[in-house]
TIDRENDREN-860846 format. One line per field, with one value per atom (N, C-alpha, C, CB): y, x, z; residue number from 1. Coordinates in steps of 0.001 Angstrom, whole numbers, padded with zeros to 6 digits. Atoms other than C-alpha are relative to their C-alpha. Glycine has a CB too. Example, Ala and Ser with C-alpha at 12.3 -4.5 7.8 and 13.67 -1.06 7.14 Angstrom:
y [-001190; -004500; 001200; 000027; -001190; -001060; 001090; 000462]
x [000890; 012300; 000900; -000992; -000820; 013670; -000770; 000414]
z [000000; 007800; 000000; 001246; -000060; 007140; 000730; -001415]
num [1; 1; 1; 1; 2; 2; 2; 2]
//
This chain:
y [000034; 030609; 001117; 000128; -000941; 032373; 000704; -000417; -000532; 035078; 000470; 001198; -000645; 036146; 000981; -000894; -000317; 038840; 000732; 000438; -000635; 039903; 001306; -000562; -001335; 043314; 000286; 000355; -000292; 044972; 001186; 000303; -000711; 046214; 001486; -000851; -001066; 048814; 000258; 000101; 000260; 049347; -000140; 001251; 000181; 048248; 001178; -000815; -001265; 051604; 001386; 000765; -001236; 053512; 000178; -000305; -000914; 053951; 000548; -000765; -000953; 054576; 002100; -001313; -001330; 057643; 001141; -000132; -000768; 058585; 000340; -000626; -000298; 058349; 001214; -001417; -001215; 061252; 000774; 000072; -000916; 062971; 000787; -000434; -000274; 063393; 000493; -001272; -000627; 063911; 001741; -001221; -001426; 066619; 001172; -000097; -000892; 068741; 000296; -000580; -000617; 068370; 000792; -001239; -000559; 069680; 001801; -000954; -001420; 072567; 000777; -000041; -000310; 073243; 000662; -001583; -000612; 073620; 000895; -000896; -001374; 075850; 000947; 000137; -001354; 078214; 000736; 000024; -000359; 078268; 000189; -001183; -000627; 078818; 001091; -001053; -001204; 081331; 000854; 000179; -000931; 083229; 000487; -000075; -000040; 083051; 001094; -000679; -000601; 084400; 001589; -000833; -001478; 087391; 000793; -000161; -001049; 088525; 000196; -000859; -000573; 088869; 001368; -001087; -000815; 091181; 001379; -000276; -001657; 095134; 001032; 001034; -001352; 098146; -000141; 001882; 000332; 097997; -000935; 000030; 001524; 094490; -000114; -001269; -000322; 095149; 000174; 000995; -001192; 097758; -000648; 001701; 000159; 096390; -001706; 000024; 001082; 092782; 000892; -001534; 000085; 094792; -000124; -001154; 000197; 094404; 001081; -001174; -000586; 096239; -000157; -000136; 000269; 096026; -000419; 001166; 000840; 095626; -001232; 000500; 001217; 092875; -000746; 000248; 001366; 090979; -000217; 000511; 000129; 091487; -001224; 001512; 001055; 090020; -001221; 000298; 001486; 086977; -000596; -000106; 001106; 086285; -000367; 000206; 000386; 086228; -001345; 000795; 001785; 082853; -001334; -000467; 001321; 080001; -000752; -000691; 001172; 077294; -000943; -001140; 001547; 074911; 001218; -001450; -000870; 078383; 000510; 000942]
x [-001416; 019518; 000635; 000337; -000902; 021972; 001326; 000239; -000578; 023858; 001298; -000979; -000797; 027129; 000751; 000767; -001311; 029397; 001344; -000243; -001083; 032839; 000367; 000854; -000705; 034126; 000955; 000352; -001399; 036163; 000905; -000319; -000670; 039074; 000293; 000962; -000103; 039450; -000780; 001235; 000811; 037358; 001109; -001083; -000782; 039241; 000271; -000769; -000376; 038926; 000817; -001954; -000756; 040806; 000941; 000649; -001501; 044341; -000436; 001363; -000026; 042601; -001037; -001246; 000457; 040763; 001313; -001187; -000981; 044437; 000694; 000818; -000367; 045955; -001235; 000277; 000860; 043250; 000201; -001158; -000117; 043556; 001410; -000335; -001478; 047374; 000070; 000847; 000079; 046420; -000993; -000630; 001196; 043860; 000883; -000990; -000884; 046652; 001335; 000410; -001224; 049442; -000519; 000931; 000683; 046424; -000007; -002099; -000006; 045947; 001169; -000095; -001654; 049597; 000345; 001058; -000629; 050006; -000995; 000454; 001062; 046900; 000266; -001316; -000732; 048342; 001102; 000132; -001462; 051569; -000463; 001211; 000531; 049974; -000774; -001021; 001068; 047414; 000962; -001304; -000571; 050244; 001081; 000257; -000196; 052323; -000023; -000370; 000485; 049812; -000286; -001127; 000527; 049116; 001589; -000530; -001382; 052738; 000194; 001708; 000190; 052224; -001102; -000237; 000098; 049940; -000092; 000053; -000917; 050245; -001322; 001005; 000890; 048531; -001157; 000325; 001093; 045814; -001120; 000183; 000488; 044960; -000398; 001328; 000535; 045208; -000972; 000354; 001277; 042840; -001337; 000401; 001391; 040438; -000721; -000343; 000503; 040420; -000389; 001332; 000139; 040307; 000994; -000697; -000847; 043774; 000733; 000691; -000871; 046205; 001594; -000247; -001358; 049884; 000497; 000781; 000033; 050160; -000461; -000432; 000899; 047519; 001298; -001764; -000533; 049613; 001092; 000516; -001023; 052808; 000068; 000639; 000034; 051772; -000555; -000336; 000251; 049947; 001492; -001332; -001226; 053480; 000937; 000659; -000806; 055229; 000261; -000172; 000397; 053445; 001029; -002247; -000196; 054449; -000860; -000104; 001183; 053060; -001184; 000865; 000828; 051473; -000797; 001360; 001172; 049310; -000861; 000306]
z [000216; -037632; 000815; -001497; -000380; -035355; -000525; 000858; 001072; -036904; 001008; -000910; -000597; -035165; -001009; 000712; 000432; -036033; 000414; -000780; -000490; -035629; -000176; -000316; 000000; -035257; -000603; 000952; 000793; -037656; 000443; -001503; -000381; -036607; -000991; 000295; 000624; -039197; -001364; -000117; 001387; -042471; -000902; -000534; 001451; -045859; -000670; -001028; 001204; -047392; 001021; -000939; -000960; -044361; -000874; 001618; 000690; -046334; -000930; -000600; 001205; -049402; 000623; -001629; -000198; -047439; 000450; 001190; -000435; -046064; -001231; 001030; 001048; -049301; -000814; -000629; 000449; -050763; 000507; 000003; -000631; -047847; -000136; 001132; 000613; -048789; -001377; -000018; 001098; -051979; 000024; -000920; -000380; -051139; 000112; 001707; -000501; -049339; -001045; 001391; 001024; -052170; -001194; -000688; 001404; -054414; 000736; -000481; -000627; -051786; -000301; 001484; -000123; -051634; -001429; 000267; 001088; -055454; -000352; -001110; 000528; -055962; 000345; 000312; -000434; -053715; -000159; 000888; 001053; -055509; -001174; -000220; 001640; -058928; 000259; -001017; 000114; -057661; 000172; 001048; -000052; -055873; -000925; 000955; 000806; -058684; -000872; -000113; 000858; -060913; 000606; -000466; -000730; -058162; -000337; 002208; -000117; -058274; -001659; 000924; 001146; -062181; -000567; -000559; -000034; -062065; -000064; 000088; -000474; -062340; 000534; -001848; -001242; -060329; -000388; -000068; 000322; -062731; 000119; -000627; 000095; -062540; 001557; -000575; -001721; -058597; 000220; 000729; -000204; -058287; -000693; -000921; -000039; -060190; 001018; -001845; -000462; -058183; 001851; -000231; -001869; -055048; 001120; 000398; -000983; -053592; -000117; 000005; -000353; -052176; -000448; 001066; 000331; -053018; 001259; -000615; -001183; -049746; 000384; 000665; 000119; -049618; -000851; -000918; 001459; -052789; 000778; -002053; -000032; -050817; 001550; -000096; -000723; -047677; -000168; 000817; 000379; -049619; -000595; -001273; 000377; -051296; 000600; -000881; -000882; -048404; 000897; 000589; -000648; -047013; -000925; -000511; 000437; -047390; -001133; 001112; 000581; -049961; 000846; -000630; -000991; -047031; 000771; 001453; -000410; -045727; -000758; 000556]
num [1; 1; 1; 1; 2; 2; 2; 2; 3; 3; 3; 3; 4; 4; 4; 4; 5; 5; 5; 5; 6; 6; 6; 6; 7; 7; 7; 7; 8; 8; 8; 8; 9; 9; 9; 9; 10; 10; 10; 10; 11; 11; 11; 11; 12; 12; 12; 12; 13; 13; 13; 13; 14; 14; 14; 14; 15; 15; 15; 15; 16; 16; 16; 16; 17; 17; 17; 17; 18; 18; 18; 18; 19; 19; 19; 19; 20; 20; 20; 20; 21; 21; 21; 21; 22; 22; 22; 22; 23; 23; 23; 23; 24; 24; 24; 24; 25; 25; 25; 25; 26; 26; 26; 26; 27; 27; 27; 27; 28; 28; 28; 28; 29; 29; 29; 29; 30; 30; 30; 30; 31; 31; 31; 31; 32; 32; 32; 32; 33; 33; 33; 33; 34; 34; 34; 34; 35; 35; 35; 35; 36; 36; 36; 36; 37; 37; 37; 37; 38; 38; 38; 38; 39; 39; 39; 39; 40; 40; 40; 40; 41; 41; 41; 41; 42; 42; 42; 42; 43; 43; 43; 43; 44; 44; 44; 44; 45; 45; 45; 45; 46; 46; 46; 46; 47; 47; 47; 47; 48; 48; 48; 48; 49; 49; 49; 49; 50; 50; 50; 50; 51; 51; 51; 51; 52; 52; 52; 52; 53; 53; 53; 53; 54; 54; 54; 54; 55; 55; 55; 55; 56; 56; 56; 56; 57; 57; 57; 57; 58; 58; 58; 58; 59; 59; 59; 59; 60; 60; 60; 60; 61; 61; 61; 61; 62; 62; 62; 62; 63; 63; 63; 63; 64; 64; 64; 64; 65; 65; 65; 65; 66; 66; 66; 66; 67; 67; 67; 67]
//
């Protein structure tokens, strides 16, 4: 029996990998708004013992959400 087959132009599950991938990044996006958030709550103490700078905290809250 001869078997032919045709070429698929795109796989079926491509949008659903673009749709995740969109989702992926609005998950990034809000983690970095809740973490920085939670950094600018904080106080000297709480600093010092994670290891940052005030400096450090000031230039993380300065970013943007999408960096």
């Amino acid at each position: 029996m001869d078997r032919t087959h045709d070429p698929l132009s795109r796989p079926a599950h491509s949008t659903d990998l673009n749709w995740l991938s969109i989702y992926s990044v609005l998950r990034h996006w809000q983690r970095n708004r809740r973490t920085r958030r939670q950094l600018a709550l904080l106080n000297d103490q709480q600093l010092a013992d994670a290891g940052i700078s005030a400096a450090q905290r000031e230039q993380e809250l300065a970013k943007p959400f999408w960096r």
